[in-house]
C-alpha positions in Angstrom: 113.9 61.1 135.8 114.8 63.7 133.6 114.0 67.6 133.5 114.2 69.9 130.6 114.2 73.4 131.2 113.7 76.0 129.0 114.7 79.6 128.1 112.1 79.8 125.4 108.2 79.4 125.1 107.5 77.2 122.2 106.6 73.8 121.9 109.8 72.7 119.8 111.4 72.0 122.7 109.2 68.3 122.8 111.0 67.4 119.5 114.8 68.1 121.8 113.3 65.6 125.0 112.0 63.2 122.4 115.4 63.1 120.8 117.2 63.0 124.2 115.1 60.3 125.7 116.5 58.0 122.7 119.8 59.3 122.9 119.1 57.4 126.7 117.3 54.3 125.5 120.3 53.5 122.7 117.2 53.7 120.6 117.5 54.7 117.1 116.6 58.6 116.3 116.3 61.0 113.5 118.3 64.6 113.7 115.7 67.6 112.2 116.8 68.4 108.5 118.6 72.1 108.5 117.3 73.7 105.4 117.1 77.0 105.2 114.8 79.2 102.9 115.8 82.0 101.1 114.6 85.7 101.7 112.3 85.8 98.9 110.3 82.8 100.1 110.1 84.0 103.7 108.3 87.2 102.5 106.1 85.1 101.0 105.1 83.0 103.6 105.4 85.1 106.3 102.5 87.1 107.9 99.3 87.1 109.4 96.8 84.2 108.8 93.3 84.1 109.6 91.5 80.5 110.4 87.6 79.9 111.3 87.9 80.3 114.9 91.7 81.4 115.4 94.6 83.5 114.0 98.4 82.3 113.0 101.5 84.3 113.5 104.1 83.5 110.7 107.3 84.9 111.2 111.1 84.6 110.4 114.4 84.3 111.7 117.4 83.0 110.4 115.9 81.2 108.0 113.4 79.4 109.8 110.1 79.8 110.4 108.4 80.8 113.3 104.5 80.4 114.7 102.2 82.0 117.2 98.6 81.2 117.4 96.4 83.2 118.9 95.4 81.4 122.7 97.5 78.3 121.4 100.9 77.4 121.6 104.0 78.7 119.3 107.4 77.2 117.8 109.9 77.1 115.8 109.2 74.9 112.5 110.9 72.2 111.2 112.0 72.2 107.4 110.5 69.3 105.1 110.9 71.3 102.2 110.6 75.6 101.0 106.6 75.0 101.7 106.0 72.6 104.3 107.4 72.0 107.9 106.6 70.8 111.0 106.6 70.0 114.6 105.8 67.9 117.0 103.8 68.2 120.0 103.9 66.5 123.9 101.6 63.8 122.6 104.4 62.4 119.9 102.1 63.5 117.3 103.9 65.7 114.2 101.9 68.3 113.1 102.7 69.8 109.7 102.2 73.2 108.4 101.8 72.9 104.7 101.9 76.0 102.5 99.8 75.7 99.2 98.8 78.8 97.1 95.6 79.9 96.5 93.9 79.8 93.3 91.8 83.6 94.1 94.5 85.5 95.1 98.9 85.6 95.2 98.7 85.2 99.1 99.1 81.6 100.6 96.9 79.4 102.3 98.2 77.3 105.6 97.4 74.0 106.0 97.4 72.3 109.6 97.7 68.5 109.0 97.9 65.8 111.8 98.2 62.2 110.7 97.3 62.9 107.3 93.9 64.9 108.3 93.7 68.7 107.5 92.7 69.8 110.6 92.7 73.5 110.0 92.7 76.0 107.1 94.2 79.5 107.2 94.4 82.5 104.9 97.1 84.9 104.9 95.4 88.6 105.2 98.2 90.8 105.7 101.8 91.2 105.5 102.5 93.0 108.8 100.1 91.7 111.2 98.0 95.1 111.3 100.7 96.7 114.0 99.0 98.6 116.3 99.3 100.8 120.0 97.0 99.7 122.8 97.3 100.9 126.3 95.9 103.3 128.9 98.3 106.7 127.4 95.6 105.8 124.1 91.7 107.1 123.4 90.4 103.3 124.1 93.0 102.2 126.6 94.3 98.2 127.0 91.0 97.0 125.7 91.3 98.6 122.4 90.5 98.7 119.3 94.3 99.6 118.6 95.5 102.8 117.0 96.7 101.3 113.9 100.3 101.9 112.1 99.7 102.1 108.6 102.9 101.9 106.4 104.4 105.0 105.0 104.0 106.3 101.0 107.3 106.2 100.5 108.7 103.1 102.6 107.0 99.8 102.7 108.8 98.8 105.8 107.9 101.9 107.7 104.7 101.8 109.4 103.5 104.9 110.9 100.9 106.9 112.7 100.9 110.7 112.8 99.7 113.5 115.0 97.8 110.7 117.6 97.3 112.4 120.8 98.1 110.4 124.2 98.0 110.9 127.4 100.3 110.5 130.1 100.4 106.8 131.0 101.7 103.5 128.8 101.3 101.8 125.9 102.7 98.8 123.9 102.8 97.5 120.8 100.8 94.7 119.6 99.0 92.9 116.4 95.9 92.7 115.4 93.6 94.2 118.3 95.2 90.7 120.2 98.4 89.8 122.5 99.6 87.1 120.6 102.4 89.1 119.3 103.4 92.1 121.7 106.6 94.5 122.0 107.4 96.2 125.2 110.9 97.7 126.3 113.6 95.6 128.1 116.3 97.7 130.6 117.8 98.7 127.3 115.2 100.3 126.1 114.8 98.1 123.4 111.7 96.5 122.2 111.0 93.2 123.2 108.4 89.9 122.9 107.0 90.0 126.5 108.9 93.4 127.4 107.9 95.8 129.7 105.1 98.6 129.7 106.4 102.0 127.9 105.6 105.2 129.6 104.9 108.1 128.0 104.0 111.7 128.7 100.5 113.5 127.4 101.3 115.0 123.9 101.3 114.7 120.1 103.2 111.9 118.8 104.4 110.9 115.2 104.8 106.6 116.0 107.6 105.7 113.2 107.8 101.2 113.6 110.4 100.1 110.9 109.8 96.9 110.2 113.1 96.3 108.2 114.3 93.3 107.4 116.0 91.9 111.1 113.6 93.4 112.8 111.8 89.9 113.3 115.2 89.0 115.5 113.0 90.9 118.3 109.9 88.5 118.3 111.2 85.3 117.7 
């Protein structure tokens, strides 16, 4: 018998027991390739991507490729190549997210392909995954819709919201009007996937989010 545990929730962690259970068996196994992409290419490919019935979550760290789907599972992707990767799931089956580019606009399009069937489509819609504040301190409180951080004139990578009134109470970070991707605070005070509620006093706020490059360290 053999029991994985895990510090992290994404699904890459089948494609470790796989390799461990034929480390085992003396059966013969592949190691994932290590191939990084470079920073161009990750703006590119990372950000929000909208399906029929679901949402993707494209981000990056350290040159790979992370993914968050909204009520689904999320991982870390495997490199084939600088536009398609993959990973496999508790059934053995490896799904590949293939990046193609779309004739109508510069954006991407994702492909979701399991044994050699498209089984999903996605756009890309945005860049920043429409940032927002939800919580009870807000006009609309935890059920939303978000007060949304637009970025600033003269900084891409600063998204902002200015003069917004809250009262006292909490809020948190979070994309799209959804809890997919969420920030909170940890004892550092430092945001955080899955951190803590942020309390706040009643008063006028300018929210600065700098969305730097590094700043997907947090979320991964």
């Amino acid at each position: 018998c053999v029991i994985m545990l895990s510090n992290v929730r994404d699904n890459s962690v089948f494609e470790i027991g796989q390799k461990i259970m034929s480390i085992m068996g003396n059966q013969t196994y592949n190691t994932p390739k290590k191939l990084g992409i470079d920073t161009k290419q990750e703006a590119y490919l990372t950000g929000l991507y909208q399906s029929k019935d679901s949402y993707f979550y494209i981000l990056a760290n350290d040159n790979q490729l992370i993914f968050k789907e909204t009520n689904q599972g999320d991982g870390i992707l495997f490199t084939e190549s600088n536009t398609k990767f993959y990973i496999d799931n508790n059934n053995g089956d490896r799904i590949f997210f293939n990046f193609k580019p779309d004739s109508n606009t510069k954006n991407p399009v994702l492909q979701i392909i399991i044994k050699d069937k498209i089984v999903k489509k996605a756009k890309k819609v945005n860049n920043n995954f429409l940032w927002g504040i939800t919580g009870d301190a807000t006009k609309n409180g935890w059920d939303g819709p978000d007060i949304k951080l637009t970025p600033s004139k003269s900084n891409k990578n600063i998204l902002e919201a200015r003069n917004i009134q809250l009262k006292s109470g909490q809020i948190k970070f979070r994309a799209n009007n959804e809890w997919t991707l969420e920030l909170g605070i940890n004892d550092d005070n430092q945001l955080v996937q899955y951190g803590r509620n942020i309390s706040v006093e009643a008063g006028t706020y300018d929210i600065i989010f700098d969305i730097s490059p590094g700043y997907f360290d947090t979320l991964a």
